[in-house]
C-alpha positions, 0 to 999 in steps of 0.5 A: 434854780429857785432859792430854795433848790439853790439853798438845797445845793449849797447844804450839799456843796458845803458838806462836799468842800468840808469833807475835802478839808477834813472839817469833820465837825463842819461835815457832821452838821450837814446832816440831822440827828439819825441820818443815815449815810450809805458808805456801803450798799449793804449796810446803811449807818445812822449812828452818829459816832459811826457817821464821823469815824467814817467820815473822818476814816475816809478823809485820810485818802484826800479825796477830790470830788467832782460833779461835772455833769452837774446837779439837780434839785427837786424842792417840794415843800420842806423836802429836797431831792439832790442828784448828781453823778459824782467822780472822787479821786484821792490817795491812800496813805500808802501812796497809792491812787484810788478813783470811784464814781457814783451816782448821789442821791440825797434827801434834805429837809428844810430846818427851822432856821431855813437851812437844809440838812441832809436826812438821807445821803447815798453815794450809790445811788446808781448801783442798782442800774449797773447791776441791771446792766450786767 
């Protein structure tokens, strides 16, 4: 990987073990101002404060998240692409185990200081193979 692509990884890396530890602010600074985040398919947020009661909703199952079959990145310019099937594993505050999987697609840009920043992040980036597959 160039530097770049491993810069680009690590934003991606720092937001997931934030998340995992409930570092909001930290999960919240990963990305640019009016990035949107798709939680769900069907409606894509941008909107900052809805950005952070999701994430900080979706904190309270303790989820795990794996990318075992690894990452790619693609640097062009200021502009990365990350994709990397995911798995996450967590448990409701009723006890319950809930697992999903994924396919993560998300564009980052390059900032001023050097540091990447998400501008688009779909944890479903797979959904339109599976629905082909139906």
């Amino acid at each position: 990987m160039t530097l770049d692509q491993t810069n680009a990884l690590l934003a991606v890396e720092t937001m997931t073990e934030a998340f995992q530890n409930k570092d909001i602010a930290t999960v919240m600074s990963a990305y640019e101002p009016g990035a949107t985040v798709v939680f769900d398919p069907d409606a894509p947020i941008s909107d900052a404060a809805q950005l952070e009661e999701m994430f900080r909703n979706m904190s309270m199952i303790n989820p795990v998240f794996d990318y075992a079959q690894g990452h790619d990145v693609i640097v062009r310019g200021d502009i990365a692409m990350h994709i990397a099937p995911w798995t996450m594993t967590g448990v409701t505050p009723d006890g319950q185990t809930i697992a999903q999987s994924g396919l993560s697609v998300a564009i980052l840009r390059r900032q001023l200081d050097g540091s990447w920043k998400m501008v688009i992040d779909n944890p479903h980036g797979g959904r339109l193979l599976q629905m082909a597959s139906q």
